[in-house]
MARKENU-970626 format. One record per residue (C-alpha): residue in three letters; x, y, z. Coordinates in nm, 3 decimals, m for minus. Layout:
REM residues N
> Ala | X | Y | Z
...
This chain:
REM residues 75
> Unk | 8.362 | 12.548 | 1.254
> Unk | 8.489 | 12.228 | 1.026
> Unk | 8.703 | 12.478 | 0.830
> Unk | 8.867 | 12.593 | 1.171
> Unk | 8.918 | 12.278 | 1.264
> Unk | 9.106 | 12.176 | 0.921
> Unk | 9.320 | 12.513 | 0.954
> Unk | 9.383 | 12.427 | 1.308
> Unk | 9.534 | 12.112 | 1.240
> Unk | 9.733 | 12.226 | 1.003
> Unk | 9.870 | 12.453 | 1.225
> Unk | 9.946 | 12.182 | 1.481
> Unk | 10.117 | 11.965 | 1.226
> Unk | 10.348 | 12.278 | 1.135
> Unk | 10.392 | 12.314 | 1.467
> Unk | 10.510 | 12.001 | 1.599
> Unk | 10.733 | 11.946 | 1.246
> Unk | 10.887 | 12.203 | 1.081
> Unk | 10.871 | 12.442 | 1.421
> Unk | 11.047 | 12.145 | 1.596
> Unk | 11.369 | 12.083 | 1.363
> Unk | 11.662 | 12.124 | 1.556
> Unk | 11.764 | 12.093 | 1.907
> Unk | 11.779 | 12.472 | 2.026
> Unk | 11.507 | 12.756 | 2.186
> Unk | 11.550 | 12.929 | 1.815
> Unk | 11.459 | 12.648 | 1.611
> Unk | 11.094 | 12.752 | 1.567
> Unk | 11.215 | 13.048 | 1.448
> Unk | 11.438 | 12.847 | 1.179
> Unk | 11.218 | 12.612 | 1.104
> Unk | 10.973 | 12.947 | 1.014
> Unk | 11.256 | 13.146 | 0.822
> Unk | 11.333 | 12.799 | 0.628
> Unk | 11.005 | 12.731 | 0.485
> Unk | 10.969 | 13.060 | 0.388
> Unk | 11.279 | 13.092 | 0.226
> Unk | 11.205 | 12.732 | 0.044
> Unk | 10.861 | 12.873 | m0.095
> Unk | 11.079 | 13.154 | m0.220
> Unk | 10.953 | 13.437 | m0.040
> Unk | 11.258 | 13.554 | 0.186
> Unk | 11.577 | 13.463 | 0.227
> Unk | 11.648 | 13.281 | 0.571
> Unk | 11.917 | 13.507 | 0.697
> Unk | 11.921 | 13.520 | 1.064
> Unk | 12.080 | 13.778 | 1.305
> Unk | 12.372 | 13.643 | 1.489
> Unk | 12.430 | 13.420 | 1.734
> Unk | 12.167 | 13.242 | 1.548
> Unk | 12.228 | 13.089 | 1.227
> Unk | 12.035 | 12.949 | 0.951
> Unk | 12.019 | 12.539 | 0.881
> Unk | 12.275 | 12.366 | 0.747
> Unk | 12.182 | 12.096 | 0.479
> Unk | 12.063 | 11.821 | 0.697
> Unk | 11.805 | 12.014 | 0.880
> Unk | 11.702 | 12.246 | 0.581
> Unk | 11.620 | 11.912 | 0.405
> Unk | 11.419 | 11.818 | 0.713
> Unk | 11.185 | 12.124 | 0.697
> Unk | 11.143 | 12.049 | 0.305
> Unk | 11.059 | 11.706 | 0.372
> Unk | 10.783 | 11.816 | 0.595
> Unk | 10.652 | 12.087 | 0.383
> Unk | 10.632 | 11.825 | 0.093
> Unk | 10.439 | 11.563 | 0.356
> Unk | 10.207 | 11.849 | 0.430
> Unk | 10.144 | 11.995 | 0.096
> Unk | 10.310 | 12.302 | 0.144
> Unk | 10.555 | 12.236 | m0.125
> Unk | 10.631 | 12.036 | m0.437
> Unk | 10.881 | 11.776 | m0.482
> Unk | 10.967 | 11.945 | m0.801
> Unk | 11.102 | 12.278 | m0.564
């Protein structure tokens, strides 16, 4: 049960941080396609109308990753 709660929080902080950059209904979506493009495992391409992060908000989600461990400075 302890280690569900530690996963579970980490899922809350993703949640309400990298899930939450931007200021539309897709930005969970971006936030997701971001981080996973930042670890280097996809690119973060998206289907029109949507379109990826510019600078600003793709530095956000890195920001948070490297506050939660989910990614090096050095990246």
């Amino acid at each position: 049960m302890e280690q569900i709660r530690v996963l579970h929080s980490r899922v809350m902080r993703i949640s309400t941080t990298i899930y939450r950059v931007g200021r539309y209904e897709s930005s969970y979506l971006k936030g997701l396609k971001c981080a996973v493009s930042l670890l280097g495992i996809a690119k973060d391409f998206m289907a029109e109308p949507i379109r990826a992060f510019d600078s600003p908000e793709r530095a956000m989600v890195r920001q948070h990753m490297v506050d939660q461990g989910l990614l090096s400075e050095m990246k």
